[in-house]
N, CA, C and O atoms as a MOPAC input file, in Angstrom:
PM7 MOZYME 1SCF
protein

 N    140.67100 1    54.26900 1    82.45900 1
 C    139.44100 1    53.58300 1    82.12700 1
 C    139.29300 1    53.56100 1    80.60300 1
 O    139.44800 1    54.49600 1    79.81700 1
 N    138.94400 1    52.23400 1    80.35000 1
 C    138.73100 1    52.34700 1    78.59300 1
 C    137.47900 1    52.63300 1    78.61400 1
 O    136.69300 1    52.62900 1    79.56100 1
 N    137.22100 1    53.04900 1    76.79700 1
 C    135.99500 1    53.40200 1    76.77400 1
 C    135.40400 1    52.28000 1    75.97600 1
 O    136.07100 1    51.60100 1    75.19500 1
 N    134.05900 1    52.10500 1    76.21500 1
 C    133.05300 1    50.57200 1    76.14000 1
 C    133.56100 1    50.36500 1    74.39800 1
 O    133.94000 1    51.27700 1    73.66400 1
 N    133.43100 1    48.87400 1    74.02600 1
 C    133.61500 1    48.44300 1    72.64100 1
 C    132.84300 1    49.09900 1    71.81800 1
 O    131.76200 1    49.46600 1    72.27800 1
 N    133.08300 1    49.34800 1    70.75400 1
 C    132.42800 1    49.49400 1    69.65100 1
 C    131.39600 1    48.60900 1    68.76100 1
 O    131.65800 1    48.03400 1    67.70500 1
 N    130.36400 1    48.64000 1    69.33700 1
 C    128.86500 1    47.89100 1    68.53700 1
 C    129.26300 1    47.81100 1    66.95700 1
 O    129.47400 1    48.87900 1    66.38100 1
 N    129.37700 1    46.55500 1    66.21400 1
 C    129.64000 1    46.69200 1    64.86600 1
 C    128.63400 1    46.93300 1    64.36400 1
 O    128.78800 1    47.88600 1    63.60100 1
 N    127.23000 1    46.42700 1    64.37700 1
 C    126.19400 1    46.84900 1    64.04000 1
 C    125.63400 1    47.87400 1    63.58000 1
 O    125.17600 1    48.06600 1    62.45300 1
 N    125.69400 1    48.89800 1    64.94800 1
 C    126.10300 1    50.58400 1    65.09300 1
 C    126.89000 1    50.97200 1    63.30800 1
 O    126.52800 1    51.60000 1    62.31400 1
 N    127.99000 1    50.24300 1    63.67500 1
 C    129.16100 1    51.23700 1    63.05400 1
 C    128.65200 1    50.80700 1    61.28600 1
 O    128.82200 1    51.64200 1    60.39800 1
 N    128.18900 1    49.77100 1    61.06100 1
 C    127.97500 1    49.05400 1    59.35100 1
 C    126.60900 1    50.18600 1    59.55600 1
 O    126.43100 1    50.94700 1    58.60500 1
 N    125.83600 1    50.29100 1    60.52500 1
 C    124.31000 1    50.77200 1    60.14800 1
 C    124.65000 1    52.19400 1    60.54400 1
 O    123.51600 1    52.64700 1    60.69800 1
 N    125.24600 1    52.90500 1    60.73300 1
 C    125.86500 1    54.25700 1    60.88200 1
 C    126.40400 1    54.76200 1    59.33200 1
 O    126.34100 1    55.87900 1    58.82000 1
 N    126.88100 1    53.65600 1    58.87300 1
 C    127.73500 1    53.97700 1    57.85300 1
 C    126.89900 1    53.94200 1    56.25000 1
 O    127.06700 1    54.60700 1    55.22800 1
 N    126.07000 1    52.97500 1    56.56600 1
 C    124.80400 1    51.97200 1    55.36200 1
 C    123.97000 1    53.82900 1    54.86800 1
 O    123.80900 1    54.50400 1    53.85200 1
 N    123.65700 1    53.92800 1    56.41900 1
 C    121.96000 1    54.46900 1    56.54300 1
 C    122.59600 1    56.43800 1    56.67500 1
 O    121.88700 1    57.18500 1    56.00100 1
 N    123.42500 1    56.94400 1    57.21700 1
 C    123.38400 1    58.12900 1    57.74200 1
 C    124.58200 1    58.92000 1    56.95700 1
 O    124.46500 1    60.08600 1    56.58000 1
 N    126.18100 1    57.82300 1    56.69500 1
 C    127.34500 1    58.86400 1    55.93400 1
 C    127.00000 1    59.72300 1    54.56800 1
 O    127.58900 1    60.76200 1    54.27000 1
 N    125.82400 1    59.04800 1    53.69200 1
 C    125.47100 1    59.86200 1    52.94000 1
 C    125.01500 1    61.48900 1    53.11400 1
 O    125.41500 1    62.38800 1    52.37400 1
 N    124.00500 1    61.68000 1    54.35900 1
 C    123.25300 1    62.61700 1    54.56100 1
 C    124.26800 1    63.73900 1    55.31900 1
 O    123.97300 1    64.92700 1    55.44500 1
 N    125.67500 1    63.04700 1    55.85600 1
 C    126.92300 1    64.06000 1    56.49000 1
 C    127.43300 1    65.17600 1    55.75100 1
 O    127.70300 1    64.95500 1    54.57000 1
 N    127.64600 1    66.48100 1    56.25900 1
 C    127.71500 1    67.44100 1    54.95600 1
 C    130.08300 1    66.66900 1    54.78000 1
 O    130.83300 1    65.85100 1    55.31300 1
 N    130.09400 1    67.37600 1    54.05100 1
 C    131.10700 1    66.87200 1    53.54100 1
 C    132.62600 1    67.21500 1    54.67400 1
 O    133.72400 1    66.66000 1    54.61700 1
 N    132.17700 1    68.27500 1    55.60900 1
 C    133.71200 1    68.54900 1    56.57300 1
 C    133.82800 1    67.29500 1    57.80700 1
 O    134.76900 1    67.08300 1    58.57100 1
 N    132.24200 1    66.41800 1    57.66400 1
 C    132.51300 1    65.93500 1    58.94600 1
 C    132.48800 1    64.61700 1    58.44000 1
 O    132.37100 1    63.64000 1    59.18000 1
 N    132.61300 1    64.53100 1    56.98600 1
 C    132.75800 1    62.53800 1    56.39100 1
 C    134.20300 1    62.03400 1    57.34300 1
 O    133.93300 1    60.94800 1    57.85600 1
 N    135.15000 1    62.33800 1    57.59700 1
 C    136.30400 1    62.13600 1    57.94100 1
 C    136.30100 1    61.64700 1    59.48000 1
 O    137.19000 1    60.89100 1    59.87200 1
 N    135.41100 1    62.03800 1    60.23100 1
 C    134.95000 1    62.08700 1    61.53200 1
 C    134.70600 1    60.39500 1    61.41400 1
 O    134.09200 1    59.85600 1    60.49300 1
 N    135.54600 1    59.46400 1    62.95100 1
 C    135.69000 1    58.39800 1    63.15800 1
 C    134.18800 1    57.71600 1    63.29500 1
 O    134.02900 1    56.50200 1    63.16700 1
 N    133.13200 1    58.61200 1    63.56400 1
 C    131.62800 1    58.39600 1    64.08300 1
 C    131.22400 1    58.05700 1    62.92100 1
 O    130.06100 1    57.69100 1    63.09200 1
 N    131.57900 1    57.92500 1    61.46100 1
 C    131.32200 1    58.13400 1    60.14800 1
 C    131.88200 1    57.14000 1    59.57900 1
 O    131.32700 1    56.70600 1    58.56900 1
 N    133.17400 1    56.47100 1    60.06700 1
 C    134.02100 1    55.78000 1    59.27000 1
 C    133.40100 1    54.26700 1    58.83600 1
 O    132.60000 1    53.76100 1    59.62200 1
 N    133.77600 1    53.49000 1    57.52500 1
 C    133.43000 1    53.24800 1    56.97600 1
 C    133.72500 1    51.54100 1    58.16100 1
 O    134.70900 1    51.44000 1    58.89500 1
 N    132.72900 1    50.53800 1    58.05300 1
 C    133.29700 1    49.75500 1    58.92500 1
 C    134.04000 1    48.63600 1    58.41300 1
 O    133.98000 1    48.46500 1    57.19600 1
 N    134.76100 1    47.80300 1    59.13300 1
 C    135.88500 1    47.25400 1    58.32500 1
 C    135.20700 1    45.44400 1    58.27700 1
 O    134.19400 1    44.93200 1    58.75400 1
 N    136.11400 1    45.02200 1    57.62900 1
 C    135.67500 1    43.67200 1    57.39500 1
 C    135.13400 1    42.63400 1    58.23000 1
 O    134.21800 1    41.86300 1    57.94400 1
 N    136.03300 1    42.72300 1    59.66400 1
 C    135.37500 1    41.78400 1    60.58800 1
 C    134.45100 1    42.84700 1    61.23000 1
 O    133.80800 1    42.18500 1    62.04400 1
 N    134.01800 1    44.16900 1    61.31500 1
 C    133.34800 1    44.56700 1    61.84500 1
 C    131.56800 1    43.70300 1    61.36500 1
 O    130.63100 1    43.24300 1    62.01800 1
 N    131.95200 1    43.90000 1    59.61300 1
 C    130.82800 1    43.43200 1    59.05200 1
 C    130.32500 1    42.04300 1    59.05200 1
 O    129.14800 1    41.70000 1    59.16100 1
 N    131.48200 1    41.20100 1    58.89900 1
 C    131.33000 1    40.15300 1    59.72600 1
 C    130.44700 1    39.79400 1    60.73300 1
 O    129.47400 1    39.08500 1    60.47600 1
 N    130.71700 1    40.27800 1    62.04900 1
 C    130.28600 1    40.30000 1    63.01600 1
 C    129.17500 1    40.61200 1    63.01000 1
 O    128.35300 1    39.89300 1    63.57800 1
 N    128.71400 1    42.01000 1    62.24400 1
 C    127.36800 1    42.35900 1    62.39800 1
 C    126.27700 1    41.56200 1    61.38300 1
 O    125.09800 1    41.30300 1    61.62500 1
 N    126.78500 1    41.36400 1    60.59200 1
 C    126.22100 1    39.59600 1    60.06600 1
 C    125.75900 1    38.81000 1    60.52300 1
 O    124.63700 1    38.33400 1    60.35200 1
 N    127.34600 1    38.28600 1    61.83400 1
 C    126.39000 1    36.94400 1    62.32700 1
 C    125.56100 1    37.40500 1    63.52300 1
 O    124.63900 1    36.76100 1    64.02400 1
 N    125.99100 1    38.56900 1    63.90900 1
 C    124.78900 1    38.72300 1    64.71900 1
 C    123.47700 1    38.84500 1    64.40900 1
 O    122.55100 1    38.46000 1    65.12300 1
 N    123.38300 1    39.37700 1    63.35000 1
 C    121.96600 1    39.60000 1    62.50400 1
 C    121.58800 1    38.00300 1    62.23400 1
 O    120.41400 1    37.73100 1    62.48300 1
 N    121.98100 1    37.48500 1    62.00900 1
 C    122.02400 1    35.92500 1    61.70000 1
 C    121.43900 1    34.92300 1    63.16900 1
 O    120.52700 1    34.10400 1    63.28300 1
 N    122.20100 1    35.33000 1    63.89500 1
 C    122.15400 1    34.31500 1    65.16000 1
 C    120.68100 1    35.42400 1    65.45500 1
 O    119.72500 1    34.64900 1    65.48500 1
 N    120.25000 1    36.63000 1    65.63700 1
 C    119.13500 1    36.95000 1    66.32000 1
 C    118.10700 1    36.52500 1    65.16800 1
 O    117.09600 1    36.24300 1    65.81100 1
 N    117.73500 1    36.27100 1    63.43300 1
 C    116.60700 1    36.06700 1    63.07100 1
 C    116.36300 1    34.27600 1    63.50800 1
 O    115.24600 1    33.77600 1    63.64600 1
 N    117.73800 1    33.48600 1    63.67900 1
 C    117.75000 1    32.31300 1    63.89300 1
 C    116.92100 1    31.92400 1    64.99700 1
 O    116.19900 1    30.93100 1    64.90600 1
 N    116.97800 1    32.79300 1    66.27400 1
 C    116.61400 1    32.99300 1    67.48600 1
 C    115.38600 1    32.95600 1    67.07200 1
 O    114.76400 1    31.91300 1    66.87200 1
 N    114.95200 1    34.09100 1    66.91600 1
 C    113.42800 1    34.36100 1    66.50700 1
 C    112.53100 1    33.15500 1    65.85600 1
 O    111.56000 1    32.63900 1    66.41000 1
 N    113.12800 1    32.76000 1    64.38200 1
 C    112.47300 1    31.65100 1    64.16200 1
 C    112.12100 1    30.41800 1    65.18000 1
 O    111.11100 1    29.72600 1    65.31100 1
 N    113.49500 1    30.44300 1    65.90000 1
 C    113.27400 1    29.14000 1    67.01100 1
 C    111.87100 1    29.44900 1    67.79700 1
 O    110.88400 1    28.71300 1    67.81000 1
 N    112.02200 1    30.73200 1    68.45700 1
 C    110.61100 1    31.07800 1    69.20700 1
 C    109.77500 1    30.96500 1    68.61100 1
 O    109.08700 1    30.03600 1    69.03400 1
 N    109.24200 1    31.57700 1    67.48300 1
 C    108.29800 1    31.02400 1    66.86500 1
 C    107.48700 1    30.04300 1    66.74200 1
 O    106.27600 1    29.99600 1    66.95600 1
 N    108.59700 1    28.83500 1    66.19600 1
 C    108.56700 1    27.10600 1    66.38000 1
 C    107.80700 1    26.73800 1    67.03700 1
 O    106.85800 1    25.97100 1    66.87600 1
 N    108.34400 1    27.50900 1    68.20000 1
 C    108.20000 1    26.32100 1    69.56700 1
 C    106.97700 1    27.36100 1    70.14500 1
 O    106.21300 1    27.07900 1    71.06700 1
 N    106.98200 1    28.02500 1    69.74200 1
 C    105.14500 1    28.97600 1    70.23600 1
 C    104.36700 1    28.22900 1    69.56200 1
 O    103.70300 1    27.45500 1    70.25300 1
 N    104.13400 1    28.15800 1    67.94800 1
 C    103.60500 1    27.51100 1    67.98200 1
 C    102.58900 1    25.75200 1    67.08600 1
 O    101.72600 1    25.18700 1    66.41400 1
 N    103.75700 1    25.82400 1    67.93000 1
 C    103.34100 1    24.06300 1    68.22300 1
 C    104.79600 1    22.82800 1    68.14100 1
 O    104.59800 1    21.62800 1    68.32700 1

């Protein structure tokens, strides 16, 4: 059984918000690692396609 994908989101906002505050034996730790290009990518356009979303609802709420 594999284990579920890796959320890029997670891994850029894991890395943005929390590797600073890691004491220094556990920076190396994969839960920590820095995320890679299409990870960021990805978590881009997802950030992208959900405020896009939102605005649409908005729109169309109202009026």
């Amino acid at each position: 059984m594999e284990p579920p994908p890796i959320n890029p989101k997670k891994v850029n906002d894991m890395y943005a918000n929390v590797y600073k505050y890691v004491p220094k034996e556990f920076q190396g730790d994969a839960l920590y690692a820095p995320p890679s290009k299409a990870q960021i990518v990805e978590a881009i356009g997802r950030k992208k396609a959900r405020a896009d979303a939102r605005a649409k609802a908005k729109e169309a709420k109202s009026g």
